[in-house]
KOLPA-888966 format. One record per residue (C-alpha): residue number from 0; x, y, z. Coordinates in Angstrom, 3 decimals, padded with zeros to 6 digits, m for minus. Layout:
BEGIN
NODE    nr         xx         yy         zz
NODE   NUM          X          Y          Z
...
***
This chain:
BEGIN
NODE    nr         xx         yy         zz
NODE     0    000.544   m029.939    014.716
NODE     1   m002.171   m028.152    012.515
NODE     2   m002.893   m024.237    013.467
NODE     3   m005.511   m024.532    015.524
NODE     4   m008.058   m021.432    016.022
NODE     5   m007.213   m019.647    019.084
NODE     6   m010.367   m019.223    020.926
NODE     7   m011.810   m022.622    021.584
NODE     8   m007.782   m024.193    022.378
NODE     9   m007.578   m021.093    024.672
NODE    10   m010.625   m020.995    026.467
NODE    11   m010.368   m025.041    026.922
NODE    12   m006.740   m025.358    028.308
NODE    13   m006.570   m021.869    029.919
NODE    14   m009.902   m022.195    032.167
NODE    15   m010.070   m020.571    034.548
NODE    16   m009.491   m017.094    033.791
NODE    17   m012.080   m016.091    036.857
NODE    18   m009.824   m016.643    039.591
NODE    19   m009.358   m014.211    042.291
NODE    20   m006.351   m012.712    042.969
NODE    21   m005.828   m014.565    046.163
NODE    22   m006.653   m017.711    044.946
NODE    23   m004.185   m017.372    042.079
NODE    24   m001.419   m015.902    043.977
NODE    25   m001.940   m016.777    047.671
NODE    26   m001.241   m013.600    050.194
NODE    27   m001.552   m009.958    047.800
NODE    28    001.769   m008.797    048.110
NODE    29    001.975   m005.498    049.738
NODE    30    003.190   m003.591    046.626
NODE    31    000.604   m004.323    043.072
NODE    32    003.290   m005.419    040.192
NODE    33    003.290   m003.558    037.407
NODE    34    002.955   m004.903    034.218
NODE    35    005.870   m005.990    032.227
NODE    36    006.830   m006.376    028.544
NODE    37    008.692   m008.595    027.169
NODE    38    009.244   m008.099    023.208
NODE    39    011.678   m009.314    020.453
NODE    40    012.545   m005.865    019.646
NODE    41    015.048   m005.269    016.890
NODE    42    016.003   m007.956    014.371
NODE    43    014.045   m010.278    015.772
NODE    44    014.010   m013.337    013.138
NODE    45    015.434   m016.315    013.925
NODE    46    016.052   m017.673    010.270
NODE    47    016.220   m016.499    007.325
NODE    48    013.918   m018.747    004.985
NODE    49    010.626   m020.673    005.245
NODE    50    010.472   m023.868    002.722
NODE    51    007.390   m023.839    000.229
NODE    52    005.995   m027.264    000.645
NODE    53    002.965   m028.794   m001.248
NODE    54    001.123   m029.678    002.000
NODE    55   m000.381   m027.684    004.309
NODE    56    001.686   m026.917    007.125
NODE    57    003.626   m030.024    006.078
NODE    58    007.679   m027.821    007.008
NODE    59    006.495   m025.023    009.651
NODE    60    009.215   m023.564    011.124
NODE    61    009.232   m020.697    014.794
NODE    62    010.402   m017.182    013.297
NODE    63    010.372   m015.308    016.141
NODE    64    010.076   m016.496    019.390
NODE    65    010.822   m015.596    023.594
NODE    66    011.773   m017.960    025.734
NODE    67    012.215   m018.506    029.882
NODE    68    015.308   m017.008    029.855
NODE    69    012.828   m013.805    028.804
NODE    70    009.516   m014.609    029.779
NODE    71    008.138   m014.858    033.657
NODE    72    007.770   m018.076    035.659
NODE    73    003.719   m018.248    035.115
NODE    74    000.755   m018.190    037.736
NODE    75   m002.981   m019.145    037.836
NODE    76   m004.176   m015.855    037.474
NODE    77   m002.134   m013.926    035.268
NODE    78   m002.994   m012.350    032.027
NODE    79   m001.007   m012.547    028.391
NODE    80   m001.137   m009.626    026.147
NODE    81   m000.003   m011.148    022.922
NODE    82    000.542   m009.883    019.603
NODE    83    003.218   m008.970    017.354
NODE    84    003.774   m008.952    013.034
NODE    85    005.739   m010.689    010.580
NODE    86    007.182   m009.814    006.977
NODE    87    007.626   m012.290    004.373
NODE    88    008.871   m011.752    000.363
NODE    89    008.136   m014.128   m002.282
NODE    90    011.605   m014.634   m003.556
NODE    91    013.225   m016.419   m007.391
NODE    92    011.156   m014.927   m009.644
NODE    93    013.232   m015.084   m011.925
NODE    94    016.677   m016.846   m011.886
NODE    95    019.530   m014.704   m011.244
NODE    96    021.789   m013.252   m008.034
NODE    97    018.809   m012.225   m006.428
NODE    98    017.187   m016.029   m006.217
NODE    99    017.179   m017.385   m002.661
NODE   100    016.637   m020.616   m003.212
NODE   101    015.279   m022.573   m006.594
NODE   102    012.657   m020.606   m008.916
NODE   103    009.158   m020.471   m009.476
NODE   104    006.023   m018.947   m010.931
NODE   105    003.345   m019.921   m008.513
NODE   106    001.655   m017.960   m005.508
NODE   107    002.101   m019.640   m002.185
NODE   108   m000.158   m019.540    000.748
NODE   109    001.647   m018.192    003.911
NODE   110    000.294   m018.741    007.449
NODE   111    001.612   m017.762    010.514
NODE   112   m000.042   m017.996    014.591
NODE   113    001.091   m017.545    017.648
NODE   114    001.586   m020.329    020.091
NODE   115    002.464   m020.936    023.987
NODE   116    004.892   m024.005    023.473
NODE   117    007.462   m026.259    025.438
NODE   118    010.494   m025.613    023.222
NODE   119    011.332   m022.997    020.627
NODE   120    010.253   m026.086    017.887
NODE   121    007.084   m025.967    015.928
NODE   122    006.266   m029.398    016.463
NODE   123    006.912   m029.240    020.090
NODE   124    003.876   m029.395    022.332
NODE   125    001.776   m025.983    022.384
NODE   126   m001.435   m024.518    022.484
NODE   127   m002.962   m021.432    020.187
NODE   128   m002.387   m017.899    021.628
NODE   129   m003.917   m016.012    018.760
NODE   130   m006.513   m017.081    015.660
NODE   131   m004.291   m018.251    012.961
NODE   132   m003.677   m015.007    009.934
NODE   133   m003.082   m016.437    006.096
NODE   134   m002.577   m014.699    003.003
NODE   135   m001.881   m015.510   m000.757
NODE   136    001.232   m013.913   m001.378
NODE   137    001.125   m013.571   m004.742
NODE   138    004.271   m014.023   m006.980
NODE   139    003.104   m014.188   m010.817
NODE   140    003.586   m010.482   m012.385
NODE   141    001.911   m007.881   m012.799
NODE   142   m000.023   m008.263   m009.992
NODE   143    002.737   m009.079   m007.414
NODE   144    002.860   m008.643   m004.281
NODE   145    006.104   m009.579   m003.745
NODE   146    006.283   m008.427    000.122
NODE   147    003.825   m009.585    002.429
NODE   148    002.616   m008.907    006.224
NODE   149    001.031   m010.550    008.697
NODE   150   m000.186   m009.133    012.035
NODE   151   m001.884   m009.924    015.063
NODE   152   m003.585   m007.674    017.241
NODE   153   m003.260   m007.447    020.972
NODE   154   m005.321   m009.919    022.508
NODE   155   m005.264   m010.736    026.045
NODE   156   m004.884   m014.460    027.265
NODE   157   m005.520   m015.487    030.875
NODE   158   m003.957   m018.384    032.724
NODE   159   m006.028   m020.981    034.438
NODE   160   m004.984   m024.199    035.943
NODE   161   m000.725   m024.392    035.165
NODE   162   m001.420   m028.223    034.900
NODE   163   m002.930   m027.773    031.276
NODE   164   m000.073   m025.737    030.032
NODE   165    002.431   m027.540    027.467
NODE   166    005.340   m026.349    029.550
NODE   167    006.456   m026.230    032.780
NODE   168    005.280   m022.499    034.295
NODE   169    008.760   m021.440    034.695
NODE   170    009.954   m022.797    030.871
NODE   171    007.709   m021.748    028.072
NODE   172    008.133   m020.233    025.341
NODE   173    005.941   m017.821    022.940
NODE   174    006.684   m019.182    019.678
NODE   175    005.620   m016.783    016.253
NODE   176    005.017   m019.916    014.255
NODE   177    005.128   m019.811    010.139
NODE   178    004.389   m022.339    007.025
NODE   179    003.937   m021.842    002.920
NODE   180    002.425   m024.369    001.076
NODE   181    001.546   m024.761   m002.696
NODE   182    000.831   m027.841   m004.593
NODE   183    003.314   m027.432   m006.742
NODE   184    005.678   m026.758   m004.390
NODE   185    009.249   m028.379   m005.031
NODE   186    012.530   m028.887   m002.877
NODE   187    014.171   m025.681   m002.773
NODE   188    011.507   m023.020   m002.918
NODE   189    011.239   m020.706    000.050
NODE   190    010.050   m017.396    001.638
NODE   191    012.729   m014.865    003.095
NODE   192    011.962   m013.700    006.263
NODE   193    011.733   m010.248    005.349
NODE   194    013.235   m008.936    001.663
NODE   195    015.081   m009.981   m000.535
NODE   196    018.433   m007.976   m002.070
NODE   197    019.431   m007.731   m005.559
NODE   198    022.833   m009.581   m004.227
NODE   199    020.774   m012.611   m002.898
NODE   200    021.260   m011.462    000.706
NODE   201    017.955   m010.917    003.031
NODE   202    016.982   m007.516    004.949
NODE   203    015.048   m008.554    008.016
NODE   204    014.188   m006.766    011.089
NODE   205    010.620   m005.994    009.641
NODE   206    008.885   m007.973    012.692
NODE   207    008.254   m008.722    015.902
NODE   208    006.919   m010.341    019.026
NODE   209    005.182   m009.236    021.950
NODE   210    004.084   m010.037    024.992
NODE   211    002.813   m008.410    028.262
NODE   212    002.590   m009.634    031.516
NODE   213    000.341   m008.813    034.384
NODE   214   m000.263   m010.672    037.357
NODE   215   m004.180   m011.320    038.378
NODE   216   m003.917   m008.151    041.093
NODE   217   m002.273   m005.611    038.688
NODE   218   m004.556   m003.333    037.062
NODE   219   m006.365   m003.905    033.829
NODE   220   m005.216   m001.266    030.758
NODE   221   m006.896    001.553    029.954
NODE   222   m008.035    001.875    026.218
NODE   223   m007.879    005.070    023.740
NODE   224   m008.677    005.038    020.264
NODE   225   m009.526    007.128    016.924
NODE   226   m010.764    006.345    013.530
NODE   227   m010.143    010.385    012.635
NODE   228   m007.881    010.480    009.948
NODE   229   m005.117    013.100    010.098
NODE   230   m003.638    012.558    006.166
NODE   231   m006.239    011.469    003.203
NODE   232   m003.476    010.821    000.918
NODE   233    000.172    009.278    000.551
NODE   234    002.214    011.701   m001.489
NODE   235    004.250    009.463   m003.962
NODE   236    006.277    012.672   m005.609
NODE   237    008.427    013.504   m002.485
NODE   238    011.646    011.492   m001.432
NODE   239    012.970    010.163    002.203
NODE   240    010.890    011.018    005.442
NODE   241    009.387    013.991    004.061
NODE   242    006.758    011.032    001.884
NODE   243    005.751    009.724    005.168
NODE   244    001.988    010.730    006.373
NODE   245    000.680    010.523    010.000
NODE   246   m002.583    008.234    009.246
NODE   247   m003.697    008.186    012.876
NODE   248   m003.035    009.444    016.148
NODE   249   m003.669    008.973    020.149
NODE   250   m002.791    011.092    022.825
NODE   251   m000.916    010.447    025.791
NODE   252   m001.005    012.683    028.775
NODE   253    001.829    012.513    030.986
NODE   254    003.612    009.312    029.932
NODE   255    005.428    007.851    033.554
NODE   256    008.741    006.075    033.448
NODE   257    007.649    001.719    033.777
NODE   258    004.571    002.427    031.843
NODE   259    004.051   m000.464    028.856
NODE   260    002.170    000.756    025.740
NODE   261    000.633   m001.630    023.185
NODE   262   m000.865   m000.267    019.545
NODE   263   m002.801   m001.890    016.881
NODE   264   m004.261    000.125    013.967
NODE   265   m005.835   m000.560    010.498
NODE   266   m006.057    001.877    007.101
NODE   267   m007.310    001.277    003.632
NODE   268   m005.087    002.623    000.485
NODE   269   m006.581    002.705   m002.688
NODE   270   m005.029    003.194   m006.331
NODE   271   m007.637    002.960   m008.426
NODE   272   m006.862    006.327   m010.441
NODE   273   m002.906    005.239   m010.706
NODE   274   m001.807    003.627   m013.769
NODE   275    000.914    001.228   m011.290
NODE   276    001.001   m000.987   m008.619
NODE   277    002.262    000.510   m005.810
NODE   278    004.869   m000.486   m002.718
NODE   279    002.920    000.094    000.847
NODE   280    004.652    000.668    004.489
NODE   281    003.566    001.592    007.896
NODE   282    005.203    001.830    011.445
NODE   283    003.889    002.984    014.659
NODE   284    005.866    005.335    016.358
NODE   285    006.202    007.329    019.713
NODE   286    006.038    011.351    018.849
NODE   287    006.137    014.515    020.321
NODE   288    002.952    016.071    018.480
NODE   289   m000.012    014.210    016.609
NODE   290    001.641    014.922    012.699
NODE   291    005.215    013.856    013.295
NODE   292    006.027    011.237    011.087
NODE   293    009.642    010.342    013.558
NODE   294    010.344    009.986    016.821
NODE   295    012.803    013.015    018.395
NODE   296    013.336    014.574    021.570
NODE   297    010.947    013.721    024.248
NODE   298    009.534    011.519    023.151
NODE   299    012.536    009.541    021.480
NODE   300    014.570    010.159    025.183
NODE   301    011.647    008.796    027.163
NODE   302    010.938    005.319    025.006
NODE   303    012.566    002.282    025.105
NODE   304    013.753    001.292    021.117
NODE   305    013.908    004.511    020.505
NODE   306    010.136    005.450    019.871
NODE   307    009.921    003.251    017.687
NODE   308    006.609    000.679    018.514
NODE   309    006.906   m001.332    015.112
NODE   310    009.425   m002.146    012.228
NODE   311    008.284   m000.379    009.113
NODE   312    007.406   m003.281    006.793
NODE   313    004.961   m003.571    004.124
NODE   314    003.282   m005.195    000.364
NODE   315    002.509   m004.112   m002.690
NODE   316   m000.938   m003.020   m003.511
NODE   317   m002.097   m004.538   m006.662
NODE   318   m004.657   m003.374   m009.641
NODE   319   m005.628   m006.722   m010.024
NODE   320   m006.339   m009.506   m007.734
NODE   321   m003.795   m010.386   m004.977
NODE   322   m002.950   m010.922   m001.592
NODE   323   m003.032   m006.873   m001.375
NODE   324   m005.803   m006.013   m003.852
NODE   325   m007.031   m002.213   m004.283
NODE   326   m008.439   m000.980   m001.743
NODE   327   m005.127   m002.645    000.228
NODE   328   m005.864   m002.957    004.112
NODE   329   m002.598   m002.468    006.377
NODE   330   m002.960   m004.037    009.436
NODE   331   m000.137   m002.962    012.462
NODE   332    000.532   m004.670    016.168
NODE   333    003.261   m003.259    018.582
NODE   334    003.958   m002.732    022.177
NODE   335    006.777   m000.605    024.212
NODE   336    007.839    000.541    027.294
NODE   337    008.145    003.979    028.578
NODE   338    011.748    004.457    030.119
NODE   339    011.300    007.738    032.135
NODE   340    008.651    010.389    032.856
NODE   341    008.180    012.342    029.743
NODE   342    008.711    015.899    030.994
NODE   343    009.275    018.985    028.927
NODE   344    012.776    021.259    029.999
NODE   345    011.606    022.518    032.964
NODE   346    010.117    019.387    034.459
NODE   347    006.263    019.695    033.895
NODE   348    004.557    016.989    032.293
NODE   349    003.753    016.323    029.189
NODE   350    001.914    014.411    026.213
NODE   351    003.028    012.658    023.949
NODE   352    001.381    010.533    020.824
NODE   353    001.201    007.328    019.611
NODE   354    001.369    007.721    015.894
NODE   355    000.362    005.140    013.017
NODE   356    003.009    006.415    009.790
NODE   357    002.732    005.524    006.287
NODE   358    004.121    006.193    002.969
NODE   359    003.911    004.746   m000.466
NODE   360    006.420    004.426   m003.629
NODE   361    006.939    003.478   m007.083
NODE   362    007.679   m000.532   m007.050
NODE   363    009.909    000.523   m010.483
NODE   364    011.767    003.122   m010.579
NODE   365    011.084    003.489   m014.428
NODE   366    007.285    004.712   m014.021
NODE   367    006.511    007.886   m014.956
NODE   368    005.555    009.674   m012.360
NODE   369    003.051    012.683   m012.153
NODE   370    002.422    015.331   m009.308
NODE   371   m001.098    014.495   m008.832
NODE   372   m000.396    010.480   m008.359
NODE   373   m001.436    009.683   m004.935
NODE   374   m002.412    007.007   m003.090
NODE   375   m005.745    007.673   m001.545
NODE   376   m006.027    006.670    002.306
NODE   377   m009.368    005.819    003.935
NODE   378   m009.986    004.723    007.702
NODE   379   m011.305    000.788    007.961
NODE   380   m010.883   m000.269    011.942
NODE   381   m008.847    002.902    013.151
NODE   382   m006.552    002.794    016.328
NODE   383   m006.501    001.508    019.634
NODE   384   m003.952    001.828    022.477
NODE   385   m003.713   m000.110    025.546
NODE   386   m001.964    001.867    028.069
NODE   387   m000.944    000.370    031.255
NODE   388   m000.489    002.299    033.637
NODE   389    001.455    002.137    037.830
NODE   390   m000.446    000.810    040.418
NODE   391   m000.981    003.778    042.631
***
């Protein structure tokens, strides 16, 4: 099965998004449901390689995925927010313990979508959930990219007639569904599902999957955003937490305990007046004020995962073309649920933030390194948060 675009597959087999609530679930119950997420969470990949092939989409294999055993028996009526991210690293570029896999020198093509499928297989019967995402991840030096990310925002599916669906409503799976392909692709190379270590073992737990459910009578989200930047800059002289920046932030007010939270949120970094490539990450994170760069107190207490919305993952920004050429756009999609009122000491209230963190470092070590190097930051699409809320 080829990745389809999303839009047309979804708006042909999911028809019939404009159903009324009674007509997609009978009698209204007397209490509203609440929306529900149901997410991956930590270390969420499945595998720990993706075979380079020379054909398109010729060896794609599911990398993250939730099944029935996690996802709800389905009705006309209800409504899919989907979205989630993915990290892949180019692996063997040279031959040594680090080499996962056989060597080469080419840059594959890595693809990934999102699917609504009858088995956690990717050639199992499915339909497209989100637009298929593709970059070159480039491998040849200097301009490596070495890591690479792929991210879909939140976009919300509804459910039509169940009788289109590829799976029986109370057995489907959401399948995160990922190929590489170059022609001159041989038996043995791969992408690692997240990085690669000097001793040849793999890091993951850099992505994830999301999805929340509503029923057709629960109510709709409510949507913040901000393109304001609160940092300009990524410092790259600093060590540990202290290097991460607060890009963007959106308030809160008075998270409530069952409350589902879903982020997405863009930035540009530039390095046109460095003299180095540079290594890229970002996370989304649940904070007690709009410039934390972690998640404590409140805020960590009152969030499932422990505040934290995303993995960190990230690429290398390149000087010269790439995947990630200068000016390097991040792209970041997460979701979590709120696990009790967030109230201050005495029980009153209070806000908390949903904040997009970044930092940036040296890719090698050996770079001299100057106090003024920075990696300039620039807002492209901003951030949005879809926060829904209790039925009263």
């Amino acid at each position: 099965m080829r990745l389809a675009p999303a839009t047309p597959v979804v708006l042909a087999v999911l028809a019939g998004l404009a159903v009324s609530a009674s007509a997609g679930a009978g009698i209204l119950p007397e209490e509203v449901e609440k929306a529900e997420l149901k997410t991956t969470g930590n270390a969420s990949e499945l595998i720990d390689s993706v075979p380079i092939t020379a054909t398109r989409n010729a060896d794609r294999r599911v990398v993250i995925s939730l099944g029935p055993e996690q996802l709800p028996r389905l009705q006309s009526g209800d409504r899919l927010e989907v979205g989630g991210e993915v990290q892949v690293s180019t692996t063997c570029v040279d031959s040594g313990p680090r080499c996962v896999g056989s060597r080469y020198d080419f840059n594959p093509t890595v693809g990934a979508q999102i699917m609504l499928a009858a088995s956690q297989d990717a050639e199992a019967p499915a339909i497209a959930l989100s637009e298929p995402r593709q970059v070159l991840c480039k491998q040849r030096r200097p301009q490596r990219n070495h890591h690479c990310t792929l991210a879909f925002p939140n976009i919300e599916i509804g459910i039509g007639d169940l009788a289109t669906l590829p799976c029986p409503a109370n057995a489907c799976y959401v399948n995160m569904v990922l190929g590489a392909s170059h022609w001159r692709a041989r038996s043995g190379n791969v992408v690692v599902l997240g990085a690669d270590l000097p001793d040849g073992s793999v890091k993951q737990d850099k992505g994830r999957l999301n999805v929340v459910h509503s029923r057709a009578e629960t109510p709709a989200p409510t949507e913040s955003s901000s393109s304001e930047l609160v940092t300009p800059f990524l410092q790259l002289n600093e060590e540990g937490k202290v290097k991460r920046r607060v890009i963007h932030s959106v308030e809160i007010p008075a998270p409530r305990e069952g409350e589902v939270l879903a982020a997405d949120g863009s930035f540009l970094s530039t390095i046109d007046e460095l003299p180095f490539n540079t290594l890229v990450s970002a996370r989304f994170i649940v904070a007690e004020a709009p410039t934390s760069v972690e998640s404590s107190g409140v805020a960590k207490s009152s969030s499932a995962l422990r505040g934290e919305i995303t993995e960190s993952n990230g690429f290398n920004c390149t000087q010269g073309a790439s995947g990630y050429a200068t000016p390097c756009t991040t792209e970041k999609s997460g979701a979590l649920q709120i696990t009790r009122d967030a109230v201050d000491a005495s029980g009153a209230p209070v806000s908390l933030y949903i904040n997009l963190v970044a930092s940036a470092k040296l890719i090698y070590p050996q770079q001299r390194l100057k106090r003024f190097h920075k990696v300039a930051v620039s807002p492209t699409g901003g951030m949005r948060v879809l926060r829904f809320t209790l039925p009263n």
